[in-house]
C-alpha positions as CSV (number, residue, x, y, z in Angstrom):
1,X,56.6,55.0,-20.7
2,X,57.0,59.0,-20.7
3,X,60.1,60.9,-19.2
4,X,58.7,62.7,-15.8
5,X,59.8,65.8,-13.7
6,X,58.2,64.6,-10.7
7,X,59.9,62.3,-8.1
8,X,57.0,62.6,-5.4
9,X,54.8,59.4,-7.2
10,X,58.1,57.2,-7.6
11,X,58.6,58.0,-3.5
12,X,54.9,57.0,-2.8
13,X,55.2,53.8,-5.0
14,X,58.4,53.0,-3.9
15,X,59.7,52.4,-8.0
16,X,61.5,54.8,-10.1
17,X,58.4,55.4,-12.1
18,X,60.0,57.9,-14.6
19,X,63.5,58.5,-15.7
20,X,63.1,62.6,-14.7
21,X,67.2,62.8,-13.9
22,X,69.5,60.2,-12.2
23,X,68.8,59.8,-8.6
24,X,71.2,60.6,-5.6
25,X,72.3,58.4,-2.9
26,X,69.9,59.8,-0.6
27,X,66.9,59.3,-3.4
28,X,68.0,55.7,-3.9
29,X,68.0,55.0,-0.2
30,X,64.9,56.8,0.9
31,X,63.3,54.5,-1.9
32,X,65.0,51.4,-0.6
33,X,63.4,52.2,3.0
34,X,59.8,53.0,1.4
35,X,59.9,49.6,-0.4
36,X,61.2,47.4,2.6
37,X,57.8,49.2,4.5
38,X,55.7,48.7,1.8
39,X,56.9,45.1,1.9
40,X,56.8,44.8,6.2
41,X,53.2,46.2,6.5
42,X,50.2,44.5,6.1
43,X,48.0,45.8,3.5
44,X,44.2,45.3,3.2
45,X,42.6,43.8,0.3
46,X,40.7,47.1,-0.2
47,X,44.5,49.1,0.4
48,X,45.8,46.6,-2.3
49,X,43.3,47.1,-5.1
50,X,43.2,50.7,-4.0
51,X,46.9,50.9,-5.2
52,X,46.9,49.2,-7.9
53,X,44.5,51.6,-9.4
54,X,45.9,54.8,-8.1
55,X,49.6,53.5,-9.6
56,X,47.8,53.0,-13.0
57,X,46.3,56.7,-12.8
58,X,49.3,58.1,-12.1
59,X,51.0,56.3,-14.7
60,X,48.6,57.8,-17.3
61,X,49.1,61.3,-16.2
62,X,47.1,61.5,-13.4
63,X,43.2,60.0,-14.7
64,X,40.5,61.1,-12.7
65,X,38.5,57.9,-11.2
66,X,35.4,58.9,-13.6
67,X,37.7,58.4,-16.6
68,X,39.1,55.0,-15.5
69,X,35.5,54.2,-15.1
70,X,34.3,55.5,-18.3
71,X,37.4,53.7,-19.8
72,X,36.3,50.4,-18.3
73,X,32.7,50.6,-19.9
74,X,34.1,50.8,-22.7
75,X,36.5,48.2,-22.5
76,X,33.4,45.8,-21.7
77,X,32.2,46.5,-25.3
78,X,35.5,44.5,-27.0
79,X,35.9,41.0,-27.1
80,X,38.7,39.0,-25.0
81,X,39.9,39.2,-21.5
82,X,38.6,42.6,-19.6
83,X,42.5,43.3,-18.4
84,X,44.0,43.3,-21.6
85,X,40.8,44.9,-22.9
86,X,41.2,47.7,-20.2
87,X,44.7,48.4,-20.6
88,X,44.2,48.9,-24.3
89,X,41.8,51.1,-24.2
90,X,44.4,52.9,-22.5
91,X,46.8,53.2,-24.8
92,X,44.7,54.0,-27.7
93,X,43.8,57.4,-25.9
94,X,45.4,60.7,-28.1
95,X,47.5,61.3,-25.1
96,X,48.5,58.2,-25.0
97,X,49.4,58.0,-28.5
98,X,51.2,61.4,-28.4
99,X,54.0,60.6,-25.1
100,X,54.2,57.3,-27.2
101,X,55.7,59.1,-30.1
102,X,57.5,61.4,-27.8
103,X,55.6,64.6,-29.3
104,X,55.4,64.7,-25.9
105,X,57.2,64.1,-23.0
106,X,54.5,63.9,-20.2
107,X,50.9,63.1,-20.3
108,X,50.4,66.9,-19.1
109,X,52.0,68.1,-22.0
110,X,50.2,66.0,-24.1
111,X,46.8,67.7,-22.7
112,X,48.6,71.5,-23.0
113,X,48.9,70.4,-26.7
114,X,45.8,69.1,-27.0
115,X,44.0,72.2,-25.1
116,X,46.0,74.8,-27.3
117,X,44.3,73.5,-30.2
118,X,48.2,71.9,-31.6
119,X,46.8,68.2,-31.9
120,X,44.9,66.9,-34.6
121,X,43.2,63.6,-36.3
122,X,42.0,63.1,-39.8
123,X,42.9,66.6,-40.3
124,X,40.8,67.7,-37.9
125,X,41.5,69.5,-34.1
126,X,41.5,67.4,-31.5
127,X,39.7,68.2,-28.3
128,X,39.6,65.5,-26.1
129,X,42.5,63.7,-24.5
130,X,40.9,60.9,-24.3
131,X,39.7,60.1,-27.7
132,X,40.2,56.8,-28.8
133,X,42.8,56.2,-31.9
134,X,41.2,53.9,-34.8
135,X,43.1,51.7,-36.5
136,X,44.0,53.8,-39.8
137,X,43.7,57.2,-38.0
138,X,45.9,60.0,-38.6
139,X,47.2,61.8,-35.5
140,X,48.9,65.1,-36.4
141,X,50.3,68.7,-35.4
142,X,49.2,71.6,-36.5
143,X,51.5,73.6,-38.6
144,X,52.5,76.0,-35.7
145,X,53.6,73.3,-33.5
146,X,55.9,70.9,-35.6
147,X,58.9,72.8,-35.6
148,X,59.4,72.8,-31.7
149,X,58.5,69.1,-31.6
150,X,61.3,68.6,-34.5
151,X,63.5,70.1,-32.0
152,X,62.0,68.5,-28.9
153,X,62.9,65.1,-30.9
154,X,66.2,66.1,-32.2
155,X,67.2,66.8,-28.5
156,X,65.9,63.6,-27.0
157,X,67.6,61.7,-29.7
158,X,71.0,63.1,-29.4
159,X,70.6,63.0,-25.2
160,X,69.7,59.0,-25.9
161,X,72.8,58.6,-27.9
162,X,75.1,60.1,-25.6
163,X,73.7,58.0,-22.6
164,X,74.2,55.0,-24.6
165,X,70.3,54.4,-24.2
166,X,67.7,53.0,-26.7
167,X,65.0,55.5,-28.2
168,X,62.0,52.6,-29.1
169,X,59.8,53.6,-31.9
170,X,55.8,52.6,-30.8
171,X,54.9,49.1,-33.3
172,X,51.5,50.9,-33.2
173,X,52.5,53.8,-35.3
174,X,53.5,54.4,-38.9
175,X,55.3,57.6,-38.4
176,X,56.3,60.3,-41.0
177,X,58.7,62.3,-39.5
178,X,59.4,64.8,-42.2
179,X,55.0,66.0,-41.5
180,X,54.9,64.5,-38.3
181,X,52.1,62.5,-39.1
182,X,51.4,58.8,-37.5
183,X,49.1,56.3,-38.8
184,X,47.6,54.3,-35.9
185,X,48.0,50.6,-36.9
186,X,46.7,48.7,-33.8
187,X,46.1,48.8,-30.3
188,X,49.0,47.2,-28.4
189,X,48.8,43.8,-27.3
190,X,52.1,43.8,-24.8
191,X,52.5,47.0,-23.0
192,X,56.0,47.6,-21.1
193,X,56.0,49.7,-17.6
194,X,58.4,50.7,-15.3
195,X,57.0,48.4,-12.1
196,X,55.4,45.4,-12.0
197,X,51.4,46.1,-12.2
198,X,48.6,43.8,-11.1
199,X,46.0,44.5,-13.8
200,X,43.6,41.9,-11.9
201,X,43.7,44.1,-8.8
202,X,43.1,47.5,-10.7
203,X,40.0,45.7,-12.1
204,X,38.7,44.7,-9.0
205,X,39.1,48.4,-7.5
206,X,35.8,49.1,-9.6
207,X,33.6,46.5,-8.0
């Protein structure tokens, strides 16, 4: 998942959600004491789902409810199980795709690069965040914007190094990194996050 410079969400979901910097004593223990009273009070059914949804939205970059739900329309089109139909529909979003390759490094700056006309697919300029990837699509930078993404990368590779920490390359992606240009492959099947989700809950938020 996407490095974050925000610690407010991790507070409210009582998780480090993000690895923005390394957390002080006072960070760790005020999310100690927010988990043992997540953990003490009792939460609604309604309070639960409501969660569950809000954690997934904020994972994402902050998705509006109307986009969940439009997302989970759509999801109701593929065959299999509506969770795992859901979620990938998720992460075939161009903003998805784009903090995946760590063009990126937050789903906002995904959508600046998007909105300053910097992000294309098939050649052509993106406009939506939220348009979904194909298997076979090419998702690209313009010209102007490579260069400070070459850099951006450069950087996060040399910081991952020195913290002894693993950079994972996205399975879903076919990446040229001399053009910058990533072939979608497939929509993941196994998506990693940073706290345990409930995907039957988030569903369930809808109804």
């Amino acid at each position: 998942m996407p490095v974050q410079r925000k610690g407010k969400p991790s507070r409210k979901f009582a998780t480090v959600l993000w690895k923005f910097r390394p957390l002080t004593a006072k960070q760790h223990k005020a999310l100690a004491l927010q988990k043992k009273r997540l953990q003490t009070t009792k939460t609604s059914t309604f309070g639960r789902t409501l969660r569950a949804r809000q954690l997934v939205a904020t994972l994402y970059g902050a998705l509006s409810l109307q986009s969940l739900r439009m997302l989970l329309a759509t999801s109701a089109a593929y065959p299999g199980k509506s969770t795992q139909t859901f979620f990938t529909c998720l992460e075939k979003r161009v903003d998805a795709g784009l903090v995946a390759l760590h063009y990126a490094p937050t789903f906002r700056a995904a959508r600046q690069l998007i909105a300053h006309g910097k992000v294309t697919v098939n050649g052509r300029l993106v406009q939506a965040p939220g348009l979904a990837l194909q298997p076979g699509d090419v998702l690209g930078l313009a010209p102007e914007a490579r260069e400070p993404v070459r850099a951006a990368l450069r950087t996060l590779v040399e910081r991952s190094a020195a913290e002894g920490a693993l950079l994972y390359k996205p399975l879903q992606f076919e990446v040229n990194y001399k053009t910058l240009e990533a072939i979608f492959l497939f929509a993941p099947q196994q998506i990693h996050y940073p706290t345990q989700l409930e995907p039957e809950l988030v569903l369930l938020s809808f109804r």
